[in-house]
C-alpha positions as CSV (number, residue, x, y, z in Angstrom):
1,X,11.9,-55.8,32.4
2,X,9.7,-58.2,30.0
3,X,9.9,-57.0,25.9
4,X,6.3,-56.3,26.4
5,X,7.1,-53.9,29.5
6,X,9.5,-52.2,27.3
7,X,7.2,-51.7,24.6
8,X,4.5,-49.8,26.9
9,X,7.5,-48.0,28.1
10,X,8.5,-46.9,24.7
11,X,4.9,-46.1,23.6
12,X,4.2,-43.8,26.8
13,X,7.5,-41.9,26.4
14,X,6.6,-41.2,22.4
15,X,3.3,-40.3,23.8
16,X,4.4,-38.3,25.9
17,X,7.0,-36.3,23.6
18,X,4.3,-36.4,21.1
19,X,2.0,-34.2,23.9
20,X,4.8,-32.2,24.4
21,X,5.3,-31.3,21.3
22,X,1.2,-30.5,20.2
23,X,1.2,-28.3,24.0
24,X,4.1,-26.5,22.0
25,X,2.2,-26.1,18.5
26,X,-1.4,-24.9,20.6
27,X,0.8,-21.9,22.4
28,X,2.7,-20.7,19.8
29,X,1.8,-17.3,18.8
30,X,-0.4,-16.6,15.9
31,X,1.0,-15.3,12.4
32,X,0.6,-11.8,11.7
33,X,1.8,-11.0,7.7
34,X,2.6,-7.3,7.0
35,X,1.9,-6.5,3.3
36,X,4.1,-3.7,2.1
37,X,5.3,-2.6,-1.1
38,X,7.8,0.3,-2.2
39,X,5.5,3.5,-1.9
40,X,7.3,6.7,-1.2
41,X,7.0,8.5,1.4
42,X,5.3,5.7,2.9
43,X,7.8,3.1,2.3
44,X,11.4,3.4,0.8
45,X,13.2,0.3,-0.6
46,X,15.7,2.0,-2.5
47,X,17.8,5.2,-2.2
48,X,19.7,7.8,0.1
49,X,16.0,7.6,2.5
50,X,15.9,3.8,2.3
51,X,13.9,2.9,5.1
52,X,13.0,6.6,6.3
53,X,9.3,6.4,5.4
54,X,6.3,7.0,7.5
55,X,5.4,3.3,7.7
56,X,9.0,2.1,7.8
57,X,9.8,4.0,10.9
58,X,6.5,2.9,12.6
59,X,6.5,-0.9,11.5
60,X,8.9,-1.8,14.2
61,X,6.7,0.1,17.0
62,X,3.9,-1.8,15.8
63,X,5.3,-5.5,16.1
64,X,7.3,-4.2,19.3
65,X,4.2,-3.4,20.9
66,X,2.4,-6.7,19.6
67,X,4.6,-9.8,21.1
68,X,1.5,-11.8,21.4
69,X,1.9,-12.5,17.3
70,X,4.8,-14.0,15.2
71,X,5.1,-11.2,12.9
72,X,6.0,-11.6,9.0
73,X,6.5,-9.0,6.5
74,X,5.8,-9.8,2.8
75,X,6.4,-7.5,-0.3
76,X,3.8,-7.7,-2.6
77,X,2.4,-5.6,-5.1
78,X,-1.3,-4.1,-4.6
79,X,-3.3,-6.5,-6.5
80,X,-1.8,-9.1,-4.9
81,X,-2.1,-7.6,-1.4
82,X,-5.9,-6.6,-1.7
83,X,-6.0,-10.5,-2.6
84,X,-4.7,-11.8,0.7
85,X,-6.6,-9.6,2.6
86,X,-10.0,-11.3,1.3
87,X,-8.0,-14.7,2.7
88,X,-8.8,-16.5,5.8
89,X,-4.8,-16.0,7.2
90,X,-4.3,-13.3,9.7
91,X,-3.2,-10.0,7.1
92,X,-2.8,-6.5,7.1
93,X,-1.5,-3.3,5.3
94,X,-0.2,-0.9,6.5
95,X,-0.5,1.8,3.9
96,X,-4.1,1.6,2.8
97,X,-6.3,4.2,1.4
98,X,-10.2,3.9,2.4
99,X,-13.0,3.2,0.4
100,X,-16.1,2.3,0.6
101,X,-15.3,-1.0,-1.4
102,X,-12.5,-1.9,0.0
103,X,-14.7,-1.5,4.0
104,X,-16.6,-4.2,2.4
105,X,-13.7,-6.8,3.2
106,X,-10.9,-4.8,5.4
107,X,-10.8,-3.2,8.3
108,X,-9.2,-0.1,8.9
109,X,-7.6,1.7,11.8
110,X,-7.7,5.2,13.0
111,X,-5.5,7.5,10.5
112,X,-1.5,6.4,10.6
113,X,0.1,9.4,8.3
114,X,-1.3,12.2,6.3
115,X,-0.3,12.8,2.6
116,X,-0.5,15.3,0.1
117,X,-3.4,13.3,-2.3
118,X,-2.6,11.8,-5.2
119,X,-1.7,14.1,-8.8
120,X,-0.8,13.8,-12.6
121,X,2.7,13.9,-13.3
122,X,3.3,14.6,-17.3
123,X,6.3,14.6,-19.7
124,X,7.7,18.9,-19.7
125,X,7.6,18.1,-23.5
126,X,4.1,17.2,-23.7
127,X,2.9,19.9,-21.8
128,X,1.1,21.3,-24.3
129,X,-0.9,18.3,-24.3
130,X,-3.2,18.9,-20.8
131,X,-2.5,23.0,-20.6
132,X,-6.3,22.8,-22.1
133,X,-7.4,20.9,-19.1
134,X,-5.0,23.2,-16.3
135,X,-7.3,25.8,-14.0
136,X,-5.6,26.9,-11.6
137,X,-2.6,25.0,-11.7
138,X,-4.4,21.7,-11.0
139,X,-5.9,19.3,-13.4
140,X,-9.4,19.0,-14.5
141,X,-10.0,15.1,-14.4
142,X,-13.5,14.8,-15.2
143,X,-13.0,17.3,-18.6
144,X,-9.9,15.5,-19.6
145,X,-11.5,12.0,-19.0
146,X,-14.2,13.4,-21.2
147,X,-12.7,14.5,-24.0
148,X,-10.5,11.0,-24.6
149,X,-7.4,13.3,-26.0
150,X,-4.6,11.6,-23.8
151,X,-4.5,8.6,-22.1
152,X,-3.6,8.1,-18.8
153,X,-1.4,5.6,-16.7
154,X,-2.5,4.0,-13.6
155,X,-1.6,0.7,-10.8
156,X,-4.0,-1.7,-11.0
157,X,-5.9,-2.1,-8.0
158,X,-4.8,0.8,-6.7
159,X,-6.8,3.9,-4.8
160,X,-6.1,7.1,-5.4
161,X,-8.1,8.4,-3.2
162,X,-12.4,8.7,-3.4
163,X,-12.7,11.6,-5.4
164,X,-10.3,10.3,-7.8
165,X,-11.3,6.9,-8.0
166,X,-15.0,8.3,-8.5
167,X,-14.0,10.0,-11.8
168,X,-11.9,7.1,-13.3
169,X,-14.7,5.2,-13.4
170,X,-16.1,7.7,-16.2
171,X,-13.1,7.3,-18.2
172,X,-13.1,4.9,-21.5
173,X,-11.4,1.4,-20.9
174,X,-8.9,2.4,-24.3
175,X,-8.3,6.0,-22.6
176,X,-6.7,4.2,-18.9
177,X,-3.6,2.5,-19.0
178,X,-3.7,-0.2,-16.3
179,X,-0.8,-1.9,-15.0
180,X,-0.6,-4.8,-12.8
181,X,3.4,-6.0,-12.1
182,X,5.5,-5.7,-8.8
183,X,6.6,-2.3,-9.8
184,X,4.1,-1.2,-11.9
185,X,4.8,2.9,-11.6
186,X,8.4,2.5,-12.8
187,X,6.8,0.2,-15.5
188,X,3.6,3.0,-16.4
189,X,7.2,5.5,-16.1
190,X,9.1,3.6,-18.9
191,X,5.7,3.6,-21.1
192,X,5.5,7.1,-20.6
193,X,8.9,7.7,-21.9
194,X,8.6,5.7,-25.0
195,X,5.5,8.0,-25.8
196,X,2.9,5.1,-25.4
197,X,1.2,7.8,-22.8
198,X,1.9,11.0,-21.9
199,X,0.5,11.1,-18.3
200,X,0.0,8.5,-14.9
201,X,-1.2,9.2,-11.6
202,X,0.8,9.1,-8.3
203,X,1.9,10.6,-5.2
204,X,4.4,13.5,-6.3
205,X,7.7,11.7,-4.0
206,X,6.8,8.8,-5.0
207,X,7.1,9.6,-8.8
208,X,10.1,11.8,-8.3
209,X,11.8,8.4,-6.0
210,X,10.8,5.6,-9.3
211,X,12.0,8.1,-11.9
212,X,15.4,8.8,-9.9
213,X,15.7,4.8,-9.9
214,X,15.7,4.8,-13.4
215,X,18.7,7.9,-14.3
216,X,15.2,10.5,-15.2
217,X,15.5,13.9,-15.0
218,X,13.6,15.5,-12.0
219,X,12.9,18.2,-14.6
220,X,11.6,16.2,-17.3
221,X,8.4,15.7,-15.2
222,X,5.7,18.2,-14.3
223,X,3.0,17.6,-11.8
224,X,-0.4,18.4,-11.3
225,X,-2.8,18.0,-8.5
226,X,-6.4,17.1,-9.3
227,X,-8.8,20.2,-9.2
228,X,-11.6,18.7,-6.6
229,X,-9.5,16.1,-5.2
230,X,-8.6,17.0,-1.1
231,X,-5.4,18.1,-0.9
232,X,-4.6,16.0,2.0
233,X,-5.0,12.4,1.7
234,X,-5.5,9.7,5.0
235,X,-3.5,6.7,5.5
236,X,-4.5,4.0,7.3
237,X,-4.2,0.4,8.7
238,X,-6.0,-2.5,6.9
239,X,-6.1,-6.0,8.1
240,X,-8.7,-8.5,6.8
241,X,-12.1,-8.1,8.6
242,X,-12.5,-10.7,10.5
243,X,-12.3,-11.1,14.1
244,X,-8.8,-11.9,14.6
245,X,-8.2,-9.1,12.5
246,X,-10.8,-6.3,14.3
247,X,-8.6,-7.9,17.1
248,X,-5.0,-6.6,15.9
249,X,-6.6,-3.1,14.6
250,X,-8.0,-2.7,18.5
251,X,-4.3,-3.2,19.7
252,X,-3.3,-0.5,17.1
253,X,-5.5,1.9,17.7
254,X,-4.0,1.6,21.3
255,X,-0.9,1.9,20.1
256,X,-2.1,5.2,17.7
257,X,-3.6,6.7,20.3
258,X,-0.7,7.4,22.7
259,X,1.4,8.9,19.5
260,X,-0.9,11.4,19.0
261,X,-2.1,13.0,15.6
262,X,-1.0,11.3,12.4
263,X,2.1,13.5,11.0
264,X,2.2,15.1,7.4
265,X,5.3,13.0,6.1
266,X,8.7,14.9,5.8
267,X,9.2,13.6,2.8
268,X,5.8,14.4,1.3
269,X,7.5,18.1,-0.8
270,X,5.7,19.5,-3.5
């Protein structure tokens, strides 16, 4: 064989590998990114029910029954996920709350778990402090928002639910405490403790799971839910709204509708 033989040998076998390897690349399966965060009774990171939430015990469901993606799960706090959900990349959440803003940019699936909504958990020792704003047993938001007596701790970012996040909007920018962070209630907890505020908003377990993390008294905290808030709060699906992510919600709504109705979480005690 001449040199210049070899050469065009050499040159169709790189081509070739070259080919081989782009054929490879073009059918590899698309990325799927799973944004979760530590959200009793949702998801549990830490603890005696690590991993027995809701969405933990459904996430590996899901990416069984979807083998046409690579799935990969990142933890991310809620500012940050709401972020990567306006990007082009293929991403979804599977804990998300709907509303009406939010629709503008995700979209959601039919209901994955049902919750008791959203509350006001407060200091025992500073009970004193909302008993004006207690009918009921549940906490008038709009008439403690109003009067600017007591401020009030919540995640940036985060939904509480419509109702809720209708009647924060009233509230004073120096009455809300917003916290951004990657654990931002155990943070708003550790304010609340050293008397920077006496009250935050959460789900009840999750507060009780962030406060256990931290050697707090269960019975140092009283909670409240929200008078006009539903009692029951939706979960759903989010994945960013475009069409390769209308195309993953289709496959779990499949997947939703041969489970059946969305359970009240186990873990979800008053």
């Amino acid at each position: 064989m001449t040199h210049r033989l070899k050469w065009r040998s050499l040159w169709a076998g790189l081509i070739t590998s070259l080919l081989l390897v782009w054929a490879t690349g073009s059918q590899a399966a698309p990325t799927l990114i799973w944004l979760l965060r530590d959200l009793p009774p949702l998801t549990v990171f830490h603890g005696q029910q690590k991993g027995q939430g809701v969405i933990d015990q459904m996430m590996p469901v899901l990416i069984e029954s979807m083998p046409q993606y690579q799935h990969v799960i990142m933890r991310v706090n809620r500012a940050r996920a709401l972020q990567m959900l306006e990007e082009p990349s293929l991403t979804c959440d599977p804990a998300l709350i709907w509303n009406p803003a939010r629709a503008q940019s995700i979209v959601y699936s039919s209901p994955v778990a049902v919750l008791h909504s959203n509350g006001m958990a407060i200091l025992r020792e500073n009970q004193q402090l909302i008993e004006p704003f207690i009918q009921n047993d549940k906490v008038d938001l709009p008439g403690l928002l109003k009067a600017q007596t007591m401020k009030l701790g919540v995640i940036a970012k985060r939904s509480y639910g419509e109702w809720i996040d209708s009647q924060l909007t009233q509230g004073s920018a120096s009455q809300i405490v917003m916290h951004y962070g990657n654990d931002p209630l155990s943070s708003l907890l550790q304010m609340q403790q050293a008397g920077r505020m006496p009250a935050l908003l959460g789900y009840w377990p999750e507060i009780q799971a962030k406060a256990s993390e931290q050697g707090l008294s269960p019975d140092s905290l009283m909670f409240y839910p929200i008078q006009g808030a539903p009692e029951f709060q939706s979960i759903y699906i989010g994945c960013s709204a475009t069409p390769e992510g209308r195309e993953v919600i289709r496959s779990v709504n499949k997947l939703l509708n041969t489970l059946g109705p969305p359970p009240v979480s186990s873990l979800d005690s008053r």
